[in-house]
C-alpha positions in Angstrom: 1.2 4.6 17.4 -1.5 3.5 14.7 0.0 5.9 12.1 3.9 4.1 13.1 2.5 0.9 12.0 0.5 2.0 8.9 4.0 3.8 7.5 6.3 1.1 8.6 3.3 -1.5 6.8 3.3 0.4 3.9 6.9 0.8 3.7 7.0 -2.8 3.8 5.1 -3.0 0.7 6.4 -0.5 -1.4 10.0 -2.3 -0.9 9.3 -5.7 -1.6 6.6 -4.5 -4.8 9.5 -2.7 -5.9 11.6 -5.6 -5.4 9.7 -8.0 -6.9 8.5 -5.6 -9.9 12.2 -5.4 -10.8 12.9 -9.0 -10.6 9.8 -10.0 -12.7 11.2 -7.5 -15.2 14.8 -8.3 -15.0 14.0 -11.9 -15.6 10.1 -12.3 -17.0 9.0 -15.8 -17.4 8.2 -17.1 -20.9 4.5 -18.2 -19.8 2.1 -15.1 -20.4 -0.2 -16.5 -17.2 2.9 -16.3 -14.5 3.8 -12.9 -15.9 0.8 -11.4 -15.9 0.6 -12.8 -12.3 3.6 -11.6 -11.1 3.0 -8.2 -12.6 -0.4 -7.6 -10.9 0.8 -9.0 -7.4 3.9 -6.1 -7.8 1.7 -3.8 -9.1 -0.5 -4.2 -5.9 1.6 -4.1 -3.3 2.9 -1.0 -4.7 -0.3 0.9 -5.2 -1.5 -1.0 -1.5 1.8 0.7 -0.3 1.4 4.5 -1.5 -2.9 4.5 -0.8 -2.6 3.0 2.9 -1.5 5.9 4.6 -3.4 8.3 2.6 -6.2 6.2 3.6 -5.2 6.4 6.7 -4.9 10.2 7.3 -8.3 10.6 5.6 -10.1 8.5 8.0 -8.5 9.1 11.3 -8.9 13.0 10.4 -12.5 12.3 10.0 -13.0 10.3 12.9 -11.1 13.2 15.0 -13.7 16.1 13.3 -16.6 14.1 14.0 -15.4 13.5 17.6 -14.9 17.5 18.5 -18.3 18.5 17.2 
């Protein structure tokens, strides 16, 4: 069930990073600030979307080792 969520979550933010990286690069503002901005928020969601489940399967199959010895 926990695993659902965390691939549906980070689904979630893959797609609308991607989404928004393209949109930012399609039509980039003029002002360097709200570019850089919009950049690093896309950026983010993207790399927060392809580290959570690895994350994820790190950690629970840590927690499982630790529990069977």
């Amino acid at each position: 069930m926990k695993t659902g969520v965390v691939l549906a979550l980070s689904f979630l933010a893959l797609a609308l990073g991607g989404l928004f990286l393209v949109s930012t690069l399609s039509n980039p503002s003029l002002d360097l600030w709200i570019l850089a901005r919009d950049l690093g928020l896309s950026l983010a969601a993207v790399s927060t979307g392809v580290a959570a489940p690895l994350l994820h399967r790190k950690f629970t199959s840590d927690e499982e080792e630790a529990a069977n010895n």
